[in-house]
CHARMM-style PDB file with segment names, atoms N, HN, CA, C and O in Angstrom:
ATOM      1  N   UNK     1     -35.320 208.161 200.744  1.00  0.00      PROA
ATOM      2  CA  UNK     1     -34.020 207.870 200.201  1.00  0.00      PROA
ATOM      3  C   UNK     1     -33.363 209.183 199.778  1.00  0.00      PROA
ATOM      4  O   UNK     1     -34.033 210.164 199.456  1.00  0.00      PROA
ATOM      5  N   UNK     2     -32.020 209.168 199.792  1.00  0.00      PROA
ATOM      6  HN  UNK     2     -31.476 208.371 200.054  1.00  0.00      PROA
ATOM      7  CA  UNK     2     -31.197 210.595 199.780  1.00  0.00      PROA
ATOM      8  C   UNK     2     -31.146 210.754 198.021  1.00  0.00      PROA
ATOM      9  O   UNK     2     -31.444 209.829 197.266  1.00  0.00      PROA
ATOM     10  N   UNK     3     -30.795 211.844 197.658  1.00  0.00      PROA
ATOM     11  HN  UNK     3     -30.553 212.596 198.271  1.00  0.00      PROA
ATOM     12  CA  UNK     3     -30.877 211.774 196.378  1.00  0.00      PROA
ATOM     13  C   UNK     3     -29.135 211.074 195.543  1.00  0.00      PROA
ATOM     14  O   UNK     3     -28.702 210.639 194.476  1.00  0.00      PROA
ATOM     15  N   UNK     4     -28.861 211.274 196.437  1.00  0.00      PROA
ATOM     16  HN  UNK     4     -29.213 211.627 197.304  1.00  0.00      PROA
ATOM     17  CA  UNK     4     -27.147 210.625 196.175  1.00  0.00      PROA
ATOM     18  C   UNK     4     -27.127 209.320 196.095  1.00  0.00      PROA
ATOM     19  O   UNK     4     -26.234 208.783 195.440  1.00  0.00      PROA
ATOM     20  N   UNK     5     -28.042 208.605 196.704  1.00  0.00      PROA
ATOM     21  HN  UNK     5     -28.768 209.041 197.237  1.00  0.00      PROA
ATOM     22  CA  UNK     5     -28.083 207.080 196.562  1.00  0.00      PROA
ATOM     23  C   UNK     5     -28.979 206.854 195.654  1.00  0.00      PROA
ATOM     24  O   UNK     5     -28.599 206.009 194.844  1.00  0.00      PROA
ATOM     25  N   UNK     6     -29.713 207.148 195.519  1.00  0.00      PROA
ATOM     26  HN  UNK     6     -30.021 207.835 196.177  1.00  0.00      PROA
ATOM     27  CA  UNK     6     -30.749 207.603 193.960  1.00  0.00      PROA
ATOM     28  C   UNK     6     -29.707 207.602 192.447  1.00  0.00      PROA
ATOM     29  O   UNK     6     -29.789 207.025 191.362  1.00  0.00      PROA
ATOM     30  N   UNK     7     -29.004 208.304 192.893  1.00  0.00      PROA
ATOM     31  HN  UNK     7     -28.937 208.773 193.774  1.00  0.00      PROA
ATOM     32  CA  UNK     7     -27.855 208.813 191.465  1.00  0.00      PROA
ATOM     33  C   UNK     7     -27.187 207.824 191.402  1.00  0.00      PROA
ATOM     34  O   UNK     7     -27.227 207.343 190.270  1.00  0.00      PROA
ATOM     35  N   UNK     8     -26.450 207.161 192.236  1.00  0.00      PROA
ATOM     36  HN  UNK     8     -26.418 207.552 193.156  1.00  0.00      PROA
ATOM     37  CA  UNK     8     -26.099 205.588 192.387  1.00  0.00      PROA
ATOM     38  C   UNK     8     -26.959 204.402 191.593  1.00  0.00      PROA
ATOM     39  O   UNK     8     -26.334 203.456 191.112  1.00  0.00      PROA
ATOM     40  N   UNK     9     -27.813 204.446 191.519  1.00  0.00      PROA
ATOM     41  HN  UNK     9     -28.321 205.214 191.910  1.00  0.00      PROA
ATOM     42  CA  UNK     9     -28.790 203.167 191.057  1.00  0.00      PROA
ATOM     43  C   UNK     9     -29.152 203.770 189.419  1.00  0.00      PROA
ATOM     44  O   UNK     9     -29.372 204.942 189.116  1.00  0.00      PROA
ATOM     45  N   UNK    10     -29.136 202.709 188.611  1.00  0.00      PROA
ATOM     46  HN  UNK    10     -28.957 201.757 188.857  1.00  0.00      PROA
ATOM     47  CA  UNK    10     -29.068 202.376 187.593  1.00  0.00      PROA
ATOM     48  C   UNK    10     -30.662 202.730 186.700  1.00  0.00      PROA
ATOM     49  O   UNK    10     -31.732 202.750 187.311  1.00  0.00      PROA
ATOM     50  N   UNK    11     -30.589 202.910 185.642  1.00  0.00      PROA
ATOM     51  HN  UNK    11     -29.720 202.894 185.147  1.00  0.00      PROA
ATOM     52  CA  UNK    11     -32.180 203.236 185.329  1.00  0.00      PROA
ATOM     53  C   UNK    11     -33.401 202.709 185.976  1.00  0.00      PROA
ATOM     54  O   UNK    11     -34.203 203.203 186.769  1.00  0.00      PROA
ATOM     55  N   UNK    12     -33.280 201.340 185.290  1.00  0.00      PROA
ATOM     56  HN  UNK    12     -32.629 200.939 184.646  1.00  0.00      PROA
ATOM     57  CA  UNK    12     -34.033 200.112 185.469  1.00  0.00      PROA
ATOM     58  C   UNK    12     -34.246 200.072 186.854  1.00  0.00      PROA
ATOM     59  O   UNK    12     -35.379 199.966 187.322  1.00  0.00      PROA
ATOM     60  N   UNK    13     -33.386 200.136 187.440  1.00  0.00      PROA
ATOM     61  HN  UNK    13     -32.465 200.222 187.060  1.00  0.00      PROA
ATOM     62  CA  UNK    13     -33.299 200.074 189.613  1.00  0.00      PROA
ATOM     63  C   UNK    13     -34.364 201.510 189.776  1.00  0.00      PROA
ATOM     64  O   UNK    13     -35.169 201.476 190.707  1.00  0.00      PROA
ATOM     65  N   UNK    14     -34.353 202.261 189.222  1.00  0.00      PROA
ATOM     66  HN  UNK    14     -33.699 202.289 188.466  1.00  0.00      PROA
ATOM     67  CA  UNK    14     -34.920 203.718 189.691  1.00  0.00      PROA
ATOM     68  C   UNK    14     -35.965 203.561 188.948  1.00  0.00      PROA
ATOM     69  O   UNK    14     -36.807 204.312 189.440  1.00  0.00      PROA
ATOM     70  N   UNK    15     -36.512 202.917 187.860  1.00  0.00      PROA
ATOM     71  HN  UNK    15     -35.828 202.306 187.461  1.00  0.00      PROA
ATOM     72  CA  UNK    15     -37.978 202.432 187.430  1.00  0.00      PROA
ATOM     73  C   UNK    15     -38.581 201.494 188.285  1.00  0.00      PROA
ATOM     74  O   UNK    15     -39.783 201.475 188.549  1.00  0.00      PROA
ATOM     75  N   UNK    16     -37.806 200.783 188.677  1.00  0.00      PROA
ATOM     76  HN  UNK    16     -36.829 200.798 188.463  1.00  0.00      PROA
ATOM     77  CA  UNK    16     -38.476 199.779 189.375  1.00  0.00      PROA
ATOM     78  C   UNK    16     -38.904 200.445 190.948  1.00  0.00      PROA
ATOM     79  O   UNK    16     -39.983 200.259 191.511  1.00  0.00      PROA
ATOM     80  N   UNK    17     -37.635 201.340 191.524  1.00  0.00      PROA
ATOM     81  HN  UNK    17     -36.759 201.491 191.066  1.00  0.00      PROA
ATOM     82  CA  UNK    17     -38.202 202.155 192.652  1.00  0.00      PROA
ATOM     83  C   UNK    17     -39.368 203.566 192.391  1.00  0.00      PROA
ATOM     84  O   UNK    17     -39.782 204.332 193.262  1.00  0.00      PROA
ATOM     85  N   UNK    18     -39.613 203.573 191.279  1.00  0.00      PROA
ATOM     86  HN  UNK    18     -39.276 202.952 190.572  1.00  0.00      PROA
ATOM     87  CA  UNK    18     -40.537 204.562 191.110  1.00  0.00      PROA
ATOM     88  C   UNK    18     -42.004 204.047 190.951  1.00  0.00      PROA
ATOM     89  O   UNK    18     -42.961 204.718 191.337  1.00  0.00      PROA
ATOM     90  N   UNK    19     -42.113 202.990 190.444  1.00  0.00      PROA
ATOM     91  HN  UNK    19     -41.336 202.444 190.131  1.00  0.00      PROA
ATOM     92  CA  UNK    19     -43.226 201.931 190.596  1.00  0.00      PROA
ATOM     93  C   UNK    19     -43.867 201.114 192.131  1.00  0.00      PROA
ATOM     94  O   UNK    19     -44.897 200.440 192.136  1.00  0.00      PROA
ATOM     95  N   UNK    20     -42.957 201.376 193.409  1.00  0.00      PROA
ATOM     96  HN  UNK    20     -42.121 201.924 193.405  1.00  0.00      PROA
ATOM     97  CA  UNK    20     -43.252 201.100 193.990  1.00  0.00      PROA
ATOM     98  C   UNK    20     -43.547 202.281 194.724  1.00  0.00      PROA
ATOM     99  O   UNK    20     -44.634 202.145 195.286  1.00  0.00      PROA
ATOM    100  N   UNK    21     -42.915 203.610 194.993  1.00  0.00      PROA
ATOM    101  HN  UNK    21     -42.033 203.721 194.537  1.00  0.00      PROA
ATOM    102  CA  UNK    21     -43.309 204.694 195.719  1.00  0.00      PROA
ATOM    103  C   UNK    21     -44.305 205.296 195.123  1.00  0.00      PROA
ATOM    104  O   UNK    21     -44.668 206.324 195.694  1.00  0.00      PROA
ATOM    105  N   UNK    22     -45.224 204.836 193.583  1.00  0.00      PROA
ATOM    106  HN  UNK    22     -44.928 204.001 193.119  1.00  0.00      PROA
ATOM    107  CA  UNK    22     -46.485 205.196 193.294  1.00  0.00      PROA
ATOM    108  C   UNK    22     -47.596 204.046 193.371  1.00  0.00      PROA
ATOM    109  O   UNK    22     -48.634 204.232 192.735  1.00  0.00      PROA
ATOM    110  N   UNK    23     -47.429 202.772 194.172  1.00  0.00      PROA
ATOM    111  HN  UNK    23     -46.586 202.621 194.689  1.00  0.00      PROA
ATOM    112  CA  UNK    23     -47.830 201.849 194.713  1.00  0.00      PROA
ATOM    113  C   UNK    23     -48.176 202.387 195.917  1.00  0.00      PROA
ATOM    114  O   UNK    23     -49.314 202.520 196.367  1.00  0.00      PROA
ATOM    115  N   UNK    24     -46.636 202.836 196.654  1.00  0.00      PROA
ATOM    116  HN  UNK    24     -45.712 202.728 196.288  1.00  0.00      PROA
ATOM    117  CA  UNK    24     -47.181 203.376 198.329  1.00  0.00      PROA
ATOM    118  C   UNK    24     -47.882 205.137 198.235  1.00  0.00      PROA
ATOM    119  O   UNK    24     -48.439 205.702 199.176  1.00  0.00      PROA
ATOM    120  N   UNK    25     -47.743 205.497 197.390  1.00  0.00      PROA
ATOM    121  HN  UNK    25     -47.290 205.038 196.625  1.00  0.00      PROA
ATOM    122  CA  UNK    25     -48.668 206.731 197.164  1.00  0.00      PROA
ATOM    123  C   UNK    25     -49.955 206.327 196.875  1.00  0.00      PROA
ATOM    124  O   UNK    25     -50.551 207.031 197.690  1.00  0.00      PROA
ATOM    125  N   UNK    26     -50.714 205.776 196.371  1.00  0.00      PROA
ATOM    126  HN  UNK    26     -50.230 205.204 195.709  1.00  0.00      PROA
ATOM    127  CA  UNK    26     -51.643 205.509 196.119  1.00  0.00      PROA
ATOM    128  C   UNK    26     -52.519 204.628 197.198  1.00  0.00      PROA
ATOM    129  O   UNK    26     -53.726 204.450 197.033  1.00  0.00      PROA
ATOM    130  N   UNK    27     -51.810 204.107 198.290  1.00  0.00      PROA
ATOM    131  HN  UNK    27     -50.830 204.252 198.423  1.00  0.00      PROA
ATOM    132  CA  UNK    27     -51.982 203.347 199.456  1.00  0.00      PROA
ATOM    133  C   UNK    27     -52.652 204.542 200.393  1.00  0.00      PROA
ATOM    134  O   UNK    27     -53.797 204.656 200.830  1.00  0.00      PROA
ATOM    135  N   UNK    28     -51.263 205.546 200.552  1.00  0.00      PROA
ATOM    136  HN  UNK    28     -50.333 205.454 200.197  1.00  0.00      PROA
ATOM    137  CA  UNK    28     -51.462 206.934 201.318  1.00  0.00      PROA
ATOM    138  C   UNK    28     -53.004 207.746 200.956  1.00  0.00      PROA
ATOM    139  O   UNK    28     -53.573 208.344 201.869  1.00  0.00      PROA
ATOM    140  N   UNK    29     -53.487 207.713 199.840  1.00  0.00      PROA
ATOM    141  HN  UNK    29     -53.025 207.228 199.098  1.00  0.00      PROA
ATOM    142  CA  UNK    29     -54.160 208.560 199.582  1.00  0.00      PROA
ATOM    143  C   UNK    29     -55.386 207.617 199.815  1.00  0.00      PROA
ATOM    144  O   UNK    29     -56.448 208.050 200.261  1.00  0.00      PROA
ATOM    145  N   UNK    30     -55.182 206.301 199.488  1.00  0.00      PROA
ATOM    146  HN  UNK    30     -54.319 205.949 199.126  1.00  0.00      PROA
ATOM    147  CA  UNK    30     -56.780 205.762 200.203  1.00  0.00      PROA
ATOM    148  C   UNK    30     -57.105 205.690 201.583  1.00  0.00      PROA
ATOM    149  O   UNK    30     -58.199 205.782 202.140  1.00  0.00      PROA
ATOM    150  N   UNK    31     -55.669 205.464 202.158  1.00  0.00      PROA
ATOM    151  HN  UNK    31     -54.780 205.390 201.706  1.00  0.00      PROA
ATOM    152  CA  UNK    31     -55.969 205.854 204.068  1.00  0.00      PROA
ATOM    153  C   UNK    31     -56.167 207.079 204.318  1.00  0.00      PROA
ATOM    154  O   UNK    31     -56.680 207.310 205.413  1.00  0.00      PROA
ATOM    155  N   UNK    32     -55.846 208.245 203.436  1.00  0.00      PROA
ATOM    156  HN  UNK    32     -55.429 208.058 202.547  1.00  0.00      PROA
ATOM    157  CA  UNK    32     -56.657 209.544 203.908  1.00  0.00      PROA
ATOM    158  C   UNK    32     -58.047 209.351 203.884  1.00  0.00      PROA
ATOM    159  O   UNK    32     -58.778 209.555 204.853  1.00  0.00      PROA
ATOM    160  N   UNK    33     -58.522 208.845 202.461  1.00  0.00      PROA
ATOM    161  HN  UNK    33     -57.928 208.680 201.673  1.00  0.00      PROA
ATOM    162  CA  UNK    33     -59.897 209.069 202.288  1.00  0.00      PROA
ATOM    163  C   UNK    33     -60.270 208.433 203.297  1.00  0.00      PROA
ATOM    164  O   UNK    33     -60.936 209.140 204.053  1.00  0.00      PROA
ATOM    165  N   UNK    34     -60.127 207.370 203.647  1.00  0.00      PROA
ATOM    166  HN  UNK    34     -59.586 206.796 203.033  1.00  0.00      PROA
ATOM    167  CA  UNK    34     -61.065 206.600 205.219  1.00  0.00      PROA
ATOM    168  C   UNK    34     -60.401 206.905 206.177  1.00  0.00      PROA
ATOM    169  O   UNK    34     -60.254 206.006 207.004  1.00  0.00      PROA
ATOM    170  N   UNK    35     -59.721 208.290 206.479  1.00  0.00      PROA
ATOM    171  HN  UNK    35     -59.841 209.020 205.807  1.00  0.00      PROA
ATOM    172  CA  UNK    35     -58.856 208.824 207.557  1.00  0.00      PROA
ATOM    173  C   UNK    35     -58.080 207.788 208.460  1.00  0.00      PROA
ATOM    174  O   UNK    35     -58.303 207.751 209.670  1.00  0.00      PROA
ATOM    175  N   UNK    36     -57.354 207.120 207.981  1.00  0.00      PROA
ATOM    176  HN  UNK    36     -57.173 207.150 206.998  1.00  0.00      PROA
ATOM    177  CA  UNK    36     -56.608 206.159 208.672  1.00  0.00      PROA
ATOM    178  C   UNK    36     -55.040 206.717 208.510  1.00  0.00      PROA
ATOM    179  O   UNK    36     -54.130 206.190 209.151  1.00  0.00      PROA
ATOM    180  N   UNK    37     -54.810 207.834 207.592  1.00  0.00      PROA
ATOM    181  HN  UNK    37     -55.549 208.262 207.071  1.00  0.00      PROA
ATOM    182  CA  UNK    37     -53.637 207.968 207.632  1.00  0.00      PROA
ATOM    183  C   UNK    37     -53.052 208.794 208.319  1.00  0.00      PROA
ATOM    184  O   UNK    37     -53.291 209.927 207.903  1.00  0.00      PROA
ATOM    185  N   UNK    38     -51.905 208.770 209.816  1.00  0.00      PROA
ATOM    186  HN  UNK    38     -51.711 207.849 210.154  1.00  0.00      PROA
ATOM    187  CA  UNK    38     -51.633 209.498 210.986  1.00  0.00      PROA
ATOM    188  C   UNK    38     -51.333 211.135 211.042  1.00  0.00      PROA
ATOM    189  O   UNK    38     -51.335 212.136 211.759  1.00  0.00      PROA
ATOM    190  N   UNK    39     -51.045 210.548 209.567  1.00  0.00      PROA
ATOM    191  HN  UNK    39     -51.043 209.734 208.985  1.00  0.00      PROA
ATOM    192  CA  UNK    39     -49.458 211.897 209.030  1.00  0.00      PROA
ATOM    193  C   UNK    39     -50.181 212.611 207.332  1.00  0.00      PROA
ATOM    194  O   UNK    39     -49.894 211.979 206.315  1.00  0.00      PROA
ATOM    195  N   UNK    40     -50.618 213.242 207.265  1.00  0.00      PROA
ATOM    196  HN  UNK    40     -50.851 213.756 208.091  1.00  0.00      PROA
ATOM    197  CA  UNK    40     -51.259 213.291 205.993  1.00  0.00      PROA
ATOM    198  C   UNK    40     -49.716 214.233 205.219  1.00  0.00      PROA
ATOM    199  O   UNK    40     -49.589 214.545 204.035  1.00  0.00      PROA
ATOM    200  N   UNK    41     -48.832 214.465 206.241  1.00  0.00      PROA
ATOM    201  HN  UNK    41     -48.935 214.212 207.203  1.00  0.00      PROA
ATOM    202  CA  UNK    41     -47.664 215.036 204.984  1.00  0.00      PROA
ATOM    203  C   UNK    41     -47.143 214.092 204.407  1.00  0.00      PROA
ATOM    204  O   UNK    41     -46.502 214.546 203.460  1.00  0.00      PROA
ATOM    205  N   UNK    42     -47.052 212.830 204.467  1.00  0.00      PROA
ATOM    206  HN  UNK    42     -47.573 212.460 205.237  1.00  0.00      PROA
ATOM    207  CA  UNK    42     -46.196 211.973 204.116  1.00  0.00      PROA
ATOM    208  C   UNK    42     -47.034 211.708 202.926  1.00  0.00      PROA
ATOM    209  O   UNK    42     -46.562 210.903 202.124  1.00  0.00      PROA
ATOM    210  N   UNK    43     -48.492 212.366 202.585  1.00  0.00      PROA
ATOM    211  HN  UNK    43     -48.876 213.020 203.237  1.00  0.00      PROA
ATOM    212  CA  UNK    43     -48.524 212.121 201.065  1.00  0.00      PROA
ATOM    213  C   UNK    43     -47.831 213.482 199.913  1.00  0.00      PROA
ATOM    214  O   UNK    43     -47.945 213.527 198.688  1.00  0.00      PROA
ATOM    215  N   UNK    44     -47.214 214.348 200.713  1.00  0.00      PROA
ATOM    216  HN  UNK    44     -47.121 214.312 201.708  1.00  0.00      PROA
ATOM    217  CA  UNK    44     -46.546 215.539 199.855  1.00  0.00      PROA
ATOM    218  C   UNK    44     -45.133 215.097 200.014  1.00  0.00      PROA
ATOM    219  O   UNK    44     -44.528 214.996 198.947  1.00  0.00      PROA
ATOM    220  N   UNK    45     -44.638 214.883 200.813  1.00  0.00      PROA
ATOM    221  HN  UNK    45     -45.130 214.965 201.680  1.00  0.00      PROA
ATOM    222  CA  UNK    45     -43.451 213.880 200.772  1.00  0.00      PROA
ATOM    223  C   UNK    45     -43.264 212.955 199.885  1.00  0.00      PROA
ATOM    224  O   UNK    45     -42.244 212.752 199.226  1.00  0.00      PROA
ATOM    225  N   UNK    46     -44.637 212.172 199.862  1.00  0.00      PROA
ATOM    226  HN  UNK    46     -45.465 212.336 200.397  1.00  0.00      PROA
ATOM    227  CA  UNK    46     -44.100 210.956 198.430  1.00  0.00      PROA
ATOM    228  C   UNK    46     -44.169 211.487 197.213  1.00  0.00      PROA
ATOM    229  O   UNK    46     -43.544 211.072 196.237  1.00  0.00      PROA
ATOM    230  N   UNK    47     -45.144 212.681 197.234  1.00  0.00      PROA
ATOM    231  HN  UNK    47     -45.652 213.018 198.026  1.00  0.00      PROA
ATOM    232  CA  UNK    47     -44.842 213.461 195.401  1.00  0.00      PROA
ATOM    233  C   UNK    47     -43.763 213.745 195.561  1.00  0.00      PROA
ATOM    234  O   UNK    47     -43.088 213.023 194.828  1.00  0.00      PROA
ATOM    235  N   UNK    48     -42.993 214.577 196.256  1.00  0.00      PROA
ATOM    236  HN  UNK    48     -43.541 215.164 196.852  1.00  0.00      PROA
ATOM    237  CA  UNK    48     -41.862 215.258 195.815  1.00  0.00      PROA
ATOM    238  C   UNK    48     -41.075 214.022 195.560  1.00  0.00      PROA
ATOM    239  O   UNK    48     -40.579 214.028 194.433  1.00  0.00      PROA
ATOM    240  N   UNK    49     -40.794 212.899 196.312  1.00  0.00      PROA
ATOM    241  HN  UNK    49     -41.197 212.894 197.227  1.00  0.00      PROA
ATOM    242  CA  UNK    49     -39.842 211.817 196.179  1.00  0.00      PROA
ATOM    243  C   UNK    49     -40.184 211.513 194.884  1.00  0.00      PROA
ATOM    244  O   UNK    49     -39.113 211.432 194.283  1.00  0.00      PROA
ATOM    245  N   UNK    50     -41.213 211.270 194.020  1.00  0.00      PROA
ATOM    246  HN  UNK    50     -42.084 211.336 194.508  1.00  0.00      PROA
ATOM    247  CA  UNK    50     -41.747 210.477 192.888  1.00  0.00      PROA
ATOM    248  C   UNK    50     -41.032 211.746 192.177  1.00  0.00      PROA
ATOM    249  O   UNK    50     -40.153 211.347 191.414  1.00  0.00      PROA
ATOM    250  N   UNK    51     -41.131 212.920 192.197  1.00  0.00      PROA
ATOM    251  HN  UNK    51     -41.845 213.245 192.817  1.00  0.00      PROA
ATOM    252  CA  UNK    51     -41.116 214.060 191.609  1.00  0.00      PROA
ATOM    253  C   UNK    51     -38.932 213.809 191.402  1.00  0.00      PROA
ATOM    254  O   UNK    51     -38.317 214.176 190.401  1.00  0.00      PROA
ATOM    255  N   UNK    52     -38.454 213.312 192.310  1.00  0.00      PROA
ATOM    256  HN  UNK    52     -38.954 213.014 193.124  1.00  0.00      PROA
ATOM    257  CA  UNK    52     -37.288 213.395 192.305  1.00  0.00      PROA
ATOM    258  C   UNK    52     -36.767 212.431 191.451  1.00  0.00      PROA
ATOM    259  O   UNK    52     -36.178 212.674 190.398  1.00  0.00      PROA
ATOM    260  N   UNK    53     -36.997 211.306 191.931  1.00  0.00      PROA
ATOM    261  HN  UNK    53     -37.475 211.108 192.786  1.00  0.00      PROA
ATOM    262  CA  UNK    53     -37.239 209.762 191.264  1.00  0.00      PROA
ATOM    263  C   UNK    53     -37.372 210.163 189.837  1.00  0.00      PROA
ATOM    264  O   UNK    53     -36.460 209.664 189.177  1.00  0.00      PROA
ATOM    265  N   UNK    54     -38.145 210.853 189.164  1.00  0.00      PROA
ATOM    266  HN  UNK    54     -38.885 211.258 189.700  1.00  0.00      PROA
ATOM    267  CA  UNK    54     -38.667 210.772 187.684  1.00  0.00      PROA
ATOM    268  C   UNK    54     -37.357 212.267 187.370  1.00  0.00      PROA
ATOM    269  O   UNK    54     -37.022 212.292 186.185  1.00  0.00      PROA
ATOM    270  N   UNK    55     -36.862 213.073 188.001  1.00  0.00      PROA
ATOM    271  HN  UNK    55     -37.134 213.052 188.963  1.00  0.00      PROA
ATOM    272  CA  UNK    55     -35.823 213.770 187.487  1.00  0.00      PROA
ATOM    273  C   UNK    55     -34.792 213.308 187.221  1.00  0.00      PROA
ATOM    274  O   UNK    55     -34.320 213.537 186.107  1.00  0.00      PROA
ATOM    275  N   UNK    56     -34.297 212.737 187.882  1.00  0.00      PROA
ATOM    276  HN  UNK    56     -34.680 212.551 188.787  1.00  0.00      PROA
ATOM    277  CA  UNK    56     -33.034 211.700 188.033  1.00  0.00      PROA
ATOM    278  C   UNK    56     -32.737 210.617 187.108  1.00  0.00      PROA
ATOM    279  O   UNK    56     -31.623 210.216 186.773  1.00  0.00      PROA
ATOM    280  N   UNK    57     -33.990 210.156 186.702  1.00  0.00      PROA
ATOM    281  HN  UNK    57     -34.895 210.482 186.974  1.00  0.00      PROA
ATOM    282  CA  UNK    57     -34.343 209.122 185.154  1.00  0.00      PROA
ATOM    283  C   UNK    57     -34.136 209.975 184.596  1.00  0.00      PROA
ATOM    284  O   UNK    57     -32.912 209.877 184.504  1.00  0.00      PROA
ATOM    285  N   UNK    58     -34.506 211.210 183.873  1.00  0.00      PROA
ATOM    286  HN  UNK    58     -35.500 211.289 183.949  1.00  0.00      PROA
ATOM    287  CA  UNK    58     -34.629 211.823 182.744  1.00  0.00      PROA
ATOM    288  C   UNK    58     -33.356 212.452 182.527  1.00  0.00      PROA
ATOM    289  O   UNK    58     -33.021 212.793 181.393  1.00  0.00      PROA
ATOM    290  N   UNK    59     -32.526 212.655 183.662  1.00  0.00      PROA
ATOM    291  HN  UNK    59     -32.799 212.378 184.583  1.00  0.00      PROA
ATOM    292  CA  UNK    59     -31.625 213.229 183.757  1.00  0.00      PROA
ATOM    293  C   UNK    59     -30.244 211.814 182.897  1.00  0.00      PROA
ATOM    294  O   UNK    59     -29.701 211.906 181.795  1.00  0.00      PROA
ATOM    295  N   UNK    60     -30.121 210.910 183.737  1.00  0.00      PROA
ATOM    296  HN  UNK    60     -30.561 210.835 184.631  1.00  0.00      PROA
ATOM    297  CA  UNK    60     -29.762 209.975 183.532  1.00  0.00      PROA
ATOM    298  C   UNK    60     -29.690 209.277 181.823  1.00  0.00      PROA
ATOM    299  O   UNK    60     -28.725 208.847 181.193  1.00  0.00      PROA
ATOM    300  N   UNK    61     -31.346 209.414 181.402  1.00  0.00      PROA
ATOM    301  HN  UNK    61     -32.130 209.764 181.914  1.00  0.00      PROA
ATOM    302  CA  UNK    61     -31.709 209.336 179.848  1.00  0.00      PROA
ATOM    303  C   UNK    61     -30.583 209.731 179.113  1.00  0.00      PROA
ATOM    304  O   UNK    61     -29.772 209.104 178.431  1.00  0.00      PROA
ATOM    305  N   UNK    62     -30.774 211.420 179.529  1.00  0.00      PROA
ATOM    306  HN  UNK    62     -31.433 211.930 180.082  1.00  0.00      PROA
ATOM    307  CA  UNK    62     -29.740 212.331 178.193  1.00  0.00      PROA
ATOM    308  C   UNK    62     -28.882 212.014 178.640  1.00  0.00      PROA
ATOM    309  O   UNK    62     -28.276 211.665 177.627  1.00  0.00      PROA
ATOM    310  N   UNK    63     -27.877 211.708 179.858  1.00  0.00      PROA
ATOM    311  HN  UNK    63     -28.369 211.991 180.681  1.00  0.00      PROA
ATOM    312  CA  UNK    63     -26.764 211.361 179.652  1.00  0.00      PROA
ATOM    313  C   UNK    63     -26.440 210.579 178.360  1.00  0.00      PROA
ATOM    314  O   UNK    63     -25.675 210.736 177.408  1.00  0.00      PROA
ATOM    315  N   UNK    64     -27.523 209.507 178.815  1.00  0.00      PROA
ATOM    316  HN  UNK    64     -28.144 209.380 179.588  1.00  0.00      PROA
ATOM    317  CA  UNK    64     -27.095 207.841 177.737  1.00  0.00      PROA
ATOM    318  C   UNK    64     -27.331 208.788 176.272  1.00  0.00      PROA
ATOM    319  O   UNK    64     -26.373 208.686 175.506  1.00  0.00      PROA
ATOM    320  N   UNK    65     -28.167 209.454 175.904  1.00  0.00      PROA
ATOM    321  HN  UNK    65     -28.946 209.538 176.526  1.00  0.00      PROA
ATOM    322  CA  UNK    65     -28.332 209.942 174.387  1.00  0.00      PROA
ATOM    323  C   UNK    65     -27.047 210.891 173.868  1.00  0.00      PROA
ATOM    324  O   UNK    65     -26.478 210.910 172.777  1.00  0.00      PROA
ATOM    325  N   UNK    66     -26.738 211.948 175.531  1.00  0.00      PROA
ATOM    326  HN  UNK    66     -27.199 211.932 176.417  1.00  0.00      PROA
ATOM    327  CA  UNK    66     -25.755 213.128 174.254  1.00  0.00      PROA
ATOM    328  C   UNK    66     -23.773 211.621 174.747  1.00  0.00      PROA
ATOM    329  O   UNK    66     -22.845 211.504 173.947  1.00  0.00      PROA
ATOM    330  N   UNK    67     -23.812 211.128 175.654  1.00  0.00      PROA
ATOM    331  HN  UNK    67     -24.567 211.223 176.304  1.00  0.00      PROA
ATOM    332  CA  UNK    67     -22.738 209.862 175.017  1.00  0.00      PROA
ATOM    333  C   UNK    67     -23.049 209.459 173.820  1.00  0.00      PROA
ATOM    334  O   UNK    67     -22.284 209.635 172.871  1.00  0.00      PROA
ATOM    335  N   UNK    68     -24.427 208.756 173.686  1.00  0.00      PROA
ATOM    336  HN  UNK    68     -25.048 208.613 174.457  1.00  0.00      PROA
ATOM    337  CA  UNK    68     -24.016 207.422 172.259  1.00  0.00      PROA
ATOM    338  C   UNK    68     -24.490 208.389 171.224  1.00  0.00      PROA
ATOM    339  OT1 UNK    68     -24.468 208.078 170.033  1.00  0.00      PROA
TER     340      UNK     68
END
């Protein structure tokens, strides 16, 4: 997902998508261990996405704190 459509979605929407791309990370890393997984970048791909995902919340946070 682009990070612009990311910035679009609402906390709660971007918790709830961050809970599932550390669902499918954790998928990735057990098909490495029994080498089933094709592409082993697509588990550095999903950190950085999780890595983006959790900036974008925090970012989002202080908005809501330095407003109210």
């Amino acid at each position: 997902m682009k990070v612009a459509e990311l910035r679009n979605l609402s906390i709660d929407e971007l918790e709830g998508k961050l809970v599932e791309m550390e669902e499918e990370q954790l998928r990735r890393r057990c098909n490495k261990v029994i080498s089933q997984l094709p592409n082993i970048m697509l588990i550095r791909q999903g950190r950085r996405d999780i890595a983006r995902v959790k900036t974008i919340i925090n970012e989002k946070r202080k908005e809501v704190v330095n407003e109210g």
